[in-house]
C-alpha positions as CSV (number, residue, x, y, z in Angstrom):
1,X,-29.6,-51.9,41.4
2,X,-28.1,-49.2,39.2
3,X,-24.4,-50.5,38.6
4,X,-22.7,-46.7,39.5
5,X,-24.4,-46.9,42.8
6,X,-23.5,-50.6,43.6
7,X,-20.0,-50.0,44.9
8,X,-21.3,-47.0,47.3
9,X,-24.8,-48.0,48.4
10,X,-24.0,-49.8,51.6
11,X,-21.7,-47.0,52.6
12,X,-24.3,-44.1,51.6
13,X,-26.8,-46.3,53.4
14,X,-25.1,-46.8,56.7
15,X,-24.1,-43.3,56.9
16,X,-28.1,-42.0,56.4
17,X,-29.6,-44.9,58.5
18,X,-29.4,-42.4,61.6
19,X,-31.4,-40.0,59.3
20,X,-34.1,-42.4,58.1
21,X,-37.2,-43.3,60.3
22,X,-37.0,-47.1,59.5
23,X,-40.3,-48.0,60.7
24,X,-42.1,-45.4,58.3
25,X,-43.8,-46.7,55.8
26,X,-43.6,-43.7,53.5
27,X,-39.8,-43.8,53.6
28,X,-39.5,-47.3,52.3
29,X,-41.6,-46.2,49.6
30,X,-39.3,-44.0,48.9
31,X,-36.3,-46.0,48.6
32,X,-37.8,-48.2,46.6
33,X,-38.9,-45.7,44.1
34,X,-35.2,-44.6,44.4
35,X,-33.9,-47.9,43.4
36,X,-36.2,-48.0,40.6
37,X,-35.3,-44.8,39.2
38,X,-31.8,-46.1,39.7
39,X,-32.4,-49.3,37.5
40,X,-34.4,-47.1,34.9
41,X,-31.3,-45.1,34.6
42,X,-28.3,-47.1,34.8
43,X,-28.3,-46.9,30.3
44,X,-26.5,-50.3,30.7
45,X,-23.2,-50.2,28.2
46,X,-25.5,-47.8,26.1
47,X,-22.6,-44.9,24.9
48,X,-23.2,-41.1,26.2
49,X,-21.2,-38.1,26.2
50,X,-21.4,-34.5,28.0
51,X,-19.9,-31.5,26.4
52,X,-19.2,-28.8,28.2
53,X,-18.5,-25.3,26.5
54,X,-17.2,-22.4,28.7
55,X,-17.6,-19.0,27.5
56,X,-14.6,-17.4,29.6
57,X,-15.3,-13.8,30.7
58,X,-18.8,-13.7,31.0
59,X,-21.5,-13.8,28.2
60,X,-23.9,-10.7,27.9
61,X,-26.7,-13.0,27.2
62,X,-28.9,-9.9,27.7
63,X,-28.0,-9.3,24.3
64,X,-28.1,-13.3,23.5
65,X,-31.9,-13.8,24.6
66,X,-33.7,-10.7,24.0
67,X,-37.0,-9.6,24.4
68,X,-39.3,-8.5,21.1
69,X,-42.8,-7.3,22.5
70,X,-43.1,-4.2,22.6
71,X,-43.1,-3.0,26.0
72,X,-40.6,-5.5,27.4
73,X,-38.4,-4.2,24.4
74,X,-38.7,-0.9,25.5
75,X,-37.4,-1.4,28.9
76,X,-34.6,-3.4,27.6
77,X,-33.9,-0.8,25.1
78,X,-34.0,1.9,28.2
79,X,-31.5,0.0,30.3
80,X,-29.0,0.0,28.1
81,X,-29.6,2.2,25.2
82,X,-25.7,2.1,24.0
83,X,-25.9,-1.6,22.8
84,X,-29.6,-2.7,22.0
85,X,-30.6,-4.6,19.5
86,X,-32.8,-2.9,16.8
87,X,-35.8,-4.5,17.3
88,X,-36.4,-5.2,13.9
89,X,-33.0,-7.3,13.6
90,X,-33.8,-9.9,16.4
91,X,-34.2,-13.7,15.3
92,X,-37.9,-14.3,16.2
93,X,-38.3,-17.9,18.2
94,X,-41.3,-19.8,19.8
95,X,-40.9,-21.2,22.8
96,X,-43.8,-23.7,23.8
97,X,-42.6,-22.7,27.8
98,X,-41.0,-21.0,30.1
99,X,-41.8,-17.4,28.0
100,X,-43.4,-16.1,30.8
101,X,-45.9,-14.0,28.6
102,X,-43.2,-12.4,26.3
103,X,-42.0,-12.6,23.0
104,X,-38.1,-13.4,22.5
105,X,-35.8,-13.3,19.9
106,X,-32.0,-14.0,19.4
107,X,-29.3,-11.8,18.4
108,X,-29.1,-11.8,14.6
109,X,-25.5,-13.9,15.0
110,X,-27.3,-16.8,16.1
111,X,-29.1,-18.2,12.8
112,X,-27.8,-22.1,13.2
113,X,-29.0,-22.0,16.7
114,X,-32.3,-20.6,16.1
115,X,-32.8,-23.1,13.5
116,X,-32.1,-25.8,16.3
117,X,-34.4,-24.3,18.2
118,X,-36.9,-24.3,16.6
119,X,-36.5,-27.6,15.1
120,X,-36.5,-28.6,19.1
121,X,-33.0,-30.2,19.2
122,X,-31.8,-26.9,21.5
123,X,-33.1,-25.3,24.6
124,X,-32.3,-22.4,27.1
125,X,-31.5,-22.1,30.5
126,X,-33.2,-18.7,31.6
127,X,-31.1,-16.7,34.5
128,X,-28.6,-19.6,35.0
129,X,-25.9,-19.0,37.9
130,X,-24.1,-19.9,40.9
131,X,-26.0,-20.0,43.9
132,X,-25.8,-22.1,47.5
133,X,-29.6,-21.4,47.8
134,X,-32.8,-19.8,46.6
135,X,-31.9,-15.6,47.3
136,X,-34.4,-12.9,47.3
137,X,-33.2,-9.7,46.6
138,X,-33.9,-8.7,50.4
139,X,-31.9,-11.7,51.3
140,X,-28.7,-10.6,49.6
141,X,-29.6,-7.0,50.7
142,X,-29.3,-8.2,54.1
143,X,-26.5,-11.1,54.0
144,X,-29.6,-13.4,55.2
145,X,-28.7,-16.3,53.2
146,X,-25.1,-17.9,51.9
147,X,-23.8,-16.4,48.7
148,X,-21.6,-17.6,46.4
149,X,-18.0,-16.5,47.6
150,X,-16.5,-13.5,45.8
151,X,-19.0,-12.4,43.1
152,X,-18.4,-11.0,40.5
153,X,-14.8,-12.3,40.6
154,X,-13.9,-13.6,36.9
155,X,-11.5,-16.4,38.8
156,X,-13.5,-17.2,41.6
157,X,-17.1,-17.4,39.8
158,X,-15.2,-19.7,37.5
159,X,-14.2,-21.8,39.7
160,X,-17.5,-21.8,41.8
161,X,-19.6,-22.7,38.9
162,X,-16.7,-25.6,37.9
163,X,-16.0,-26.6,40.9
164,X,-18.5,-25.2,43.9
165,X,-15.1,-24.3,45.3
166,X,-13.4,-21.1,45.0
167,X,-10.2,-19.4,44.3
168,X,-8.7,-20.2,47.6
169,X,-11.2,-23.1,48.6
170,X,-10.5,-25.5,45.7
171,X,-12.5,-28.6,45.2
172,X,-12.4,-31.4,42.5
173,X,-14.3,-30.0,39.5
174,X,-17.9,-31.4,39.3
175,X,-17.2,-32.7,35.6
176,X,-14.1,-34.6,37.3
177,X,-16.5,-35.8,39.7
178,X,-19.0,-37.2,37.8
179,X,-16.4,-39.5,35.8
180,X,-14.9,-40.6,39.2
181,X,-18.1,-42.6,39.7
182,X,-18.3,-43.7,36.1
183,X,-14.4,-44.7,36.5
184,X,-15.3,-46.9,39.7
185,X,-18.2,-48.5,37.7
186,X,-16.4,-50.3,35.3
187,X,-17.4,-47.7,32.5
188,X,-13.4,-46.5,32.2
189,X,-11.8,-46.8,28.9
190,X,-10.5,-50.0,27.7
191,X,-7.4,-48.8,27.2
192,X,-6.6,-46.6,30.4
193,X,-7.8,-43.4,29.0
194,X,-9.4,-40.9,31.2
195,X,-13.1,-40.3,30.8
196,X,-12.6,-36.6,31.3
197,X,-11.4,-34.9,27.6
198,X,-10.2,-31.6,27.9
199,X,-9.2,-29.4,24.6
200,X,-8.8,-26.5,26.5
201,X,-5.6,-27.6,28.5
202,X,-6.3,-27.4,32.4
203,X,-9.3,-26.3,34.0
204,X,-11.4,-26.7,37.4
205,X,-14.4,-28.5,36.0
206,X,-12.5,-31.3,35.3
207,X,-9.3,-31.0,38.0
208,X,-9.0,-33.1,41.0
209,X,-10.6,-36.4,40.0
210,X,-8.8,-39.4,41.2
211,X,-9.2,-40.3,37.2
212,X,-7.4,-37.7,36.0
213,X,-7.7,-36.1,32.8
214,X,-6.6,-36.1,29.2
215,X,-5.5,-33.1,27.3
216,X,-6.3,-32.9,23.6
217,X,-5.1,-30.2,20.9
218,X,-7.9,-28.1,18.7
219,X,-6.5,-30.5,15.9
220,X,-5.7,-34.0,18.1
221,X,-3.8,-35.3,20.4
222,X,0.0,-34.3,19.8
223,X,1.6,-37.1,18.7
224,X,5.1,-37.8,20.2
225,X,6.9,-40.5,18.9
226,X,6.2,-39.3,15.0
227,X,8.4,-36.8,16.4
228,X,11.3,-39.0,17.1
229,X,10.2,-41.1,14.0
230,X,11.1,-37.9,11.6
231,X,14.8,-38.2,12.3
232,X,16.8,-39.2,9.5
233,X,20.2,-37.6,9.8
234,X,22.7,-39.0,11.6
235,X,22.3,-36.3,14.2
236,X,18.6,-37.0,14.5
237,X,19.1,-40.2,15.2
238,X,21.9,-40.2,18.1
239,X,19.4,-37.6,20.0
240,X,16.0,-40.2,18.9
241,X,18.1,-43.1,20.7
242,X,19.8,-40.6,24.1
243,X,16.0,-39.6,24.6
244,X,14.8,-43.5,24.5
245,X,17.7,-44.6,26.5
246,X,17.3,-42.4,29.4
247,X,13.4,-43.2,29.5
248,X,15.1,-46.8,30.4
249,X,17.4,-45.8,32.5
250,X,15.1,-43.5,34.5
251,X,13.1,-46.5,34.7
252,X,15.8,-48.8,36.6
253,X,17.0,-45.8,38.6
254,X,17.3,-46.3,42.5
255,X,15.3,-43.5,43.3
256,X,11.4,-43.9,43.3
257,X,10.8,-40.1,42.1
258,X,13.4,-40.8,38.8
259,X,11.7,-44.3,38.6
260,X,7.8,-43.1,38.5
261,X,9.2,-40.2,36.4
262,X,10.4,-42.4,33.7
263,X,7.1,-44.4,33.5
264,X,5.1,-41.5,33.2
265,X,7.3,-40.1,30.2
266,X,7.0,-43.5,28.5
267,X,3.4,-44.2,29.2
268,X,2.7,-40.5,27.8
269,X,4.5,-42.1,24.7
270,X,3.0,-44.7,24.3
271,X,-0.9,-43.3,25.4
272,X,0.0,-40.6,22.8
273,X,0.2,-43.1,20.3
274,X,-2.8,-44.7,20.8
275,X,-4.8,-42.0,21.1
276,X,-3.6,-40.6,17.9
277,X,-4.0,-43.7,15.7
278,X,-7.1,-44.6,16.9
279,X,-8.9,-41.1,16.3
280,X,-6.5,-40.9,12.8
281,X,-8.3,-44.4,12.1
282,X,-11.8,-43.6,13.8
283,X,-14.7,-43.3,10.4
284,X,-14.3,-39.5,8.5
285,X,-16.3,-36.7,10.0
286,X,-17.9,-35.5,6.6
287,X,-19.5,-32.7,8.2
288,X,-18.5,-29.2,7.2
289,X,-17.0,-27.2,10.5
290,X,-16.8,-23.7,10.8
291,X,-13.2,-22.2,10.1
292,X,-11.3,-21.0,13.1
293,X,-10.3,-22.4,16.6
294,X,-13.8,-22.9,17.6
295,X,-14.5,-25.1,15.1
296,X,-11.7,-26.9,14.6
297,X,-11.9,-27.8,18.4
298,X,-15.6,-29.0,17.6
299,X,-14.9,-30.9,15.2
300,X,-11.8,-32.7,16.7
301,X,-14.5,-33.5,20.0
302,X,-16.3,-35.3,17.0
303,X,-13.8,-37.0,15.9
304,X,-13.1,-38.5,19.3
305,X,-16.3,-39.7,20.1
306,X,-16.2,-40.9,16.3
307,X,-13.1,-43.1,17.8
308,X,-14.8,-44.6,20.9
309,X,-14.6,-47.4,20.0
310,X,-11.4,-48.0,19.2
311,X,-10.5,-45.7,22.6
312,X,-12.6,-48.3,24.4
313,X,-14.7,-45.6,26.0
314,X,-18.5,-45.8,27.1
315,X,-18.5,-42.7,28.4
316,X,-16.8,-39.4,27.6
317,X,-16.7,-36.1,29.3
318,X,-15.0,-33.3,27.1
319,X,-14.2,-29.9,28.1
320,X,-14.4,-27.0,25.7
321,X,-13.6,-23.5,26.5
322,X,-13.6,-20.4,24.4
323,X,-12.3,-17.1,25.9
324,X,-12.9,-13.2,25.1
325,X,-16.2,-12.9,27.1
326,X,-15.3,-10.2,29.2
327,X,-16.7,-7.0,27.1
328,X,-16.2,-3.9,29.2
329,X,-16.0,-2.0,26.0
330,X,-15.7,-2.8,22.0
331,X,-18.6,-5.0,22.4
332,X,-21.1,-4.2,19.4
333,X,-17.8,-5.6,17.8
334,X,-16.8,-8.5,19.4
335,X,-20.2,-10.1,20.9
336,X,-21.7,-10.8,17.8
337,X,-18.0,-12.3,16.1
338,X,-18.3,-14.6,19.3
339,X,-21.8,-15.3,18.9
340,X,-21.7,-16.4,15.3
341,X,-18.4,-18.5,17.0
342,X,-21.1,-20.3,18.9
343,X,-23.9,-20.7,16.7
344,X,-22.0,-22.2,13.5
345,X,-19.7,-24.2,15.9
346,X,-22.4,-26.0,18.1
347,X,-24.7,-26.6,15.1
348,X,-22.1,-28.2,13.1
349,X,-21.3,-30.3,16.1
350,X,-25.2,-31.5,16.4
351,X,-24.5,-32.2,13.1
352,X,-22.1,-34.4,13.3
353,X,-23.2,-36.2,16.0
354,X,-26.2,-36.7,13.7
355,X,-23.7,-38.1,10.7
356,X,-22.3,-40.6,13.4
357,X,-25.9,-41.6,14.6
358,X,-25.2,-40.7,18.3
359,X,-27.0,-37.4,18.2
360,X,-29.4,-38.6,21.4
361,X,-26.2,-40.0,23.1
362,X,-24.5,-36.4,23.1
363,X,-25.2,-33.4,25.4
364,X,-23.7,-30.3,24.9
365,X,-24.0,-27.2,26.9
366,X,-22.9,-24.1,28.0
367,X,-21.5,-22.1,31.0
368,X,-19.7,-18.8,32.1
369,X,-18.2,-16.9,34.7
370,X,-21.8,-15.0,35.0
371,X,-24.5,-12.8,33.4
372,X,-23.4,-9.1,32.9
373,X,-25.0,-6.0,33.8
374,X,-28.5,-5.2,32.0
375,X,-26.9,-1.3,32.1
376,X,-24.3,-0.6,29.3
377,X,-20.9,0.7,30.3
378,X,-20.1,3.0,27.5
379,X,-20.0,0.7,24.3
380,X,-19.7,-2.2,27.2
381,X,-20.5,-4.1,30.0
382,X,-19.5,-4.9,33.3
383,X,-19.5,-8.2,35.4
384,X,-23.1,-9.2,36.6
385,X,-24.7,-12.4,38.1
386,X,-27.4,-14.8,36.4
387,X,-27.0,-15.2,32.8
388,X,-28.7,-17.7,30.3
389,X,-27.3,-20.8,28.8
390,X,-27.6,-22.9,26.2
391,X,-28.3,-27.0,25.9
392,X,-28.1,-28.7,22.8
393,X,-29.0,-32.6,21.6
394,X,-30.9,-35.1,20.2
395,X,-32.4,-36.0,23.5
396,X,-33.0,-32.0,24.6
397,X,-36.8,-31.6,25.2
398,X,-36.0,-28.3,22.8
399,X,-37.8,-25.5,22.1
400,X,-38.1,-24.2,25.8
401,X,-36.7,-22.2,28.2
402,X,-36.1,-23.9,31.3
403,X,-35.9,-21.9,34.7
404,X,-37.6,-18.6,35.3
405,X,-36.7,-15.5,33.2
406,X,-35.8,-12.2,35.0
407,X,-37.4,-8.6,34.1
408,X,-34.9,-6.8,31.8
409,X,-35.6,-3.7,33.8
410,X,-33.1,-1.7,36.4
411,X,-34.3,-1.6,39.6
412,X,-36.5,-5.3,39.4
413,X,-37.2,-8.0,41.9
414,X,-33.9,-9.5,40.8
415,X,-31.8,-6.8,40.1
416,X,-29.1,-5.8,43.0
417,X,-27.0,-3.3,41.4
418,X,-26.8,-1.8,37.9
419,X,-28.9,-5.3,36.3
420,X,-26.9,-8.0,38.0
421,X,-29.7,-10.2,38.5
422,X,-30.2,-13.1,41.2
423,X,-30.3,-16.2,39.3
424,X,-33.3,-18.3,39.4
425,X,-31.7,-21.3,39.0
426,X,-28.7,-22.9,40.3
427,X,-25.4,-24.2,38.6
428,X,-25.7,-27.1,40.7
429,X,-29.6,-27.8,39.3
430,X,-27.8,-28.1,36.0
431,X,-25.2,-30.3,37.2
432,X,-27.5,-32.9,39.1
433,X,-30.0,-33.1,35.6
434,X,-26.9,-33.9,33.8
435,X,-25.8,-36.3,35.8
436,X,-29.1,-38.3,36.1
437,X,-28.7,-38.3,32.4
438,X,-25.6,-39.7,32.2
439,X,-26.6,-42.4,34.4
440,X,-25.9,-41.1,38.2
441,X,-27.7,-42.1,40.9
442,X,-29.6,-39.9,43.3
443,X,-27.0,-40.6,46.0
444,X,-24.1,-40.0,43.8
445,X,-25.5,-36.6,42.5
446,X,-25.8,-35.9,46.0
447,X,-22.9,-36.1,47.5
448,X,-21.6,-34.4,44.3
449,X,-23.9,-31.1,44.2
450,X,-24.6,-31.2,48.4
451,X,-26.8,-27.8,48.1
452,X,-29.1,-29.3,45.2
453,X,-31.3,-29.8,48.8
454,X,-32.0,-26.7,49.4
455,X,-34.0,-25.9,46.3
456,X,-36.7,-28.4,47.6
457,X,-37.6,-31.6,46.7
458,X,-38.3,-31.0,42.4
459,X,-34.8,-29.1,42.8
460,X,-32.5,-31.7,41.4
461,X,-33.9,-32.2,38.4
462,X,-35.2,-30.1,35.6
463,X,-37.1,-32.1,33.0
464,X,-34.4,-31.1,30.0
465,X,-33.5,-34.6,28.7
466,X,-36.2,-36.5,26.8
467,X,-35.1,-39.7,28.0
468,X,-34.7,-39.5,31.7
469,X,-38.2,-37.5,31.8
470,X,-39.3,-40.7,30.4
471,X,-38.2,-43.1,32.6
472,X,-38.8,-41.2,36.2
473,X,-42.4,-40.7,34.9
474,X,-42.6,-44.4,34.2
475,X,-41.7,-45.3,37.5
476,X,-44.4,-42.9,38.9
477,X,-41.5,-40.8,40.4
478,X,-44.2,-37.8,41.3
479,X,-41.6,-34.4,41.4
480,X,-44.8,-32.2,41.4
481,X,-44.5,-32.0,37.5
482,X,-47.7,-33.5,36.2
483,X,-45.2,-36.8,37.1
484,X,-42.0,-35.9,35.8
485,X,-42.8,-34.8,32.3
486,X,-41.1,-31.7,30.8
């Protein structure tokens, strides 16, 4: 049995025996099939790492993804005739799926990821968003069906597709989450650091796990005690040794607060430390990173998986985000600057992970707040609903577009206002195929993404990863995909 399941089975089983017909046939099938799928996963001490990049604000991926033949470009072009692409200047690609009949391009910032497209090492996530379940447009007309609490709130859809929580409902972040379980199953680091990685200082994807999380710099971990090392002078040194000797004497204190605060201070020390020799010693990172915040973040992630081995670590989760999204105005400016951020950052990163011979190991994707509207607001745009996303990786079944794209037209099937479009598929659809990746069980990922149900029974997977298509079509795991192939 599948290792990450083996401390929770007999609890998740008790708890559904009430729900499982024990003398049908069919449903021990099932289990079994289950527990195969759970052995076929479980990677053993195989090394993996998810990468998570936010895009904070809300990407107009309307103007990321666009269409090129010719009628679907001119209704694109009509809704929002302030900020279309010339036609001429998109990025031709050639998805083998998921077109739906149309030819796309990219945005003409977007050369390194069209090149991993096409090379299939990157895929897209068509109409990507938060959802609790499958909405019609009559549905949301008519408040039929759960929504998503506050859309089109920056802080609450951030949380929500983080989290499944909300501003005011706050849950443990679903990154957090995922190396909770990997923490219990014995695939923590070596030396006590968290599996969860953020560069991006705190954030709900990965808050609220019992495991915590570890903040890194764009440039490394900040490395305290060079700090106190530097002294020299006289003065330097009397404030070096005050600063150690109340660390001690916070440590002996009566009080359990001053005590616990004293070990904290010391163990941030001393995990500092660490942290920074090992990724200082970790093998050079010879690939050339963009210049600028973005890719000197991308290239520090690098570096630390390049250390995981000396940071003991099977299994890393990092966060990544990257902020000025929200384009109500200035952006034919700013979009394509953050674009080209994107591109040249994430394929320097595949890069790397190519270098270090871990590029199937290493998932990288994105997220954001939401979509925007298909409509132009002046030289902008305003916040929407289902948006598309990128995935990028050795192990990506590329060169497709997963999920269902919407019609770039006002007024669609999809459309409730202005080009905010229902998303097709969930946030937590993403989630769960991750997770299976990273080695997850079914149970696990339920508990984790509860409404994955309610998109039916193909719902918690989409066949993205190469590798864990494989396997549930070897163990005849029929999802009503020609047997679980991508």
């Amino acid at each position: 049995m599948d290792r990450i399941e083996k401390a929770n089975e007999r609890r998740r089983f008790l708890a559904s025996a009430g729900r499982i017909a024990l003398g049908s046939a069919a449903a021990m099938a099932t289990m079994g099939q289950l527990q195969m799928v759970h052995a076929a996963t479980r990677a053993s001490d195989k090394y993996r790492a998810l990468v998570c990049v936010y895009l904070f604000g809300g990407n107009d991926s309307f103007n990321m993804l666009v269409p090129r033949s010719t009628s679907a470009y001119a209704t694109y072009s009509a809704a929002r005739p302030a900020l279309a692409i010339p036609q001429a200047n998109l990025l031709p690609i050639t998805p083998t799926s998921g077109a739906g009949g149309i030819d796309w391009g990219l945005n003409p910032a977007m050369p390194e990821l069209r090149a991993l497209f096409e090379s299939g090492r990157a895929a897209l996530i068509g109409n990507l968003g938060p959802l609790v379940t499958p909405t019609s447009k009559a549905d949301y007309q008519n408040r039929r069906v759960p929504l998503p609490p506050e859309l089109f709130s920056h802080v609450d859809q951030q949380s929500y597709s983080m989290s499944m929580g909300s501003e005011t409902a706050a849950k443990a972040g679903w990154g957090g989450r995922i190396a909770d379980r990997l923490q219990a199953s014995d695939f923590g680091s070596t030396l006590g650091l968290p599996i969860g990685l953020t560069l991006s200082g705190a954030n709900a994807w990965l808050a609220g796990s019992e495991s915590g999380m570890y903040t890194l710099g764009s440039s490394g971990p900040t490395q305290l005690r060079s700090q106190l090392r530097t002294a020299t002078d006289a003065r330097g040194l009397a404030r070096r040794t005050a600063f150690s000797q109340l660390i001690d004497a916070a440590q002996r204190d009566s009080s359990a607060f001053v005590r616990e605060h004293g070990r904290t201070n010391r163990r941030a020390i001393d995990f500092s430390e660490s942290v920074f020799n090992a990724i200082a010693n970790a093998p050079t990172v010879a690939t050339a990173f963009p210049t600028g915040r973005f890719g000197d973040t991308m290239r520090t992630v690098a570096r630390t998986i390049a250390a995981r081995g000396a940071l003991g670590q099977k299994r890393q989760i990092f966060f990544v985000g990257l902020g000025g999204w929200d384009t109500h105005d200035g952006q034919p400016v700013d979009h394509p600057r953050l674009l080209t951020s994107v591109s040249q950052g994430l394929a320097a990163f595949y890069n790397a992970t190519v270098e270090l011979g871990v590029a199937e190991s290493v998932t990288t994707f994105t997220m954001s707040d939401f979509g925007r509207t298909l409509n132009n607001n002046g030289d902008g745009t305003d916040h929407g609903w289902g948006g598309h996303s990128w995935i990028v990786g050795g192990d990506v079944a590329g060169r497709r577009i997963f999920g269902t794209m919407p019609d770039y037209a006002l007024g669609s099937a999809l459309d409730v206002g202005r080009g905010r479009m229902i998303p097709t598929t969930a946030v937590e659809q993403l989630g769960s195929t991750l997770s299976r990746w990273f080695g997850l069980g079914l149970g696990d990922v339920n508990e984790i993404f509860p409404n994955v149900r309610n998109f039916g029974t193909t719902g918690d997977y989409l066949p993205m990863l190469t590798s864990t298509n494989r396997l549930l079509n070897e163990v005849n795991f029929t999802r009503g995909r020609g047997g679980g192939k991508g």
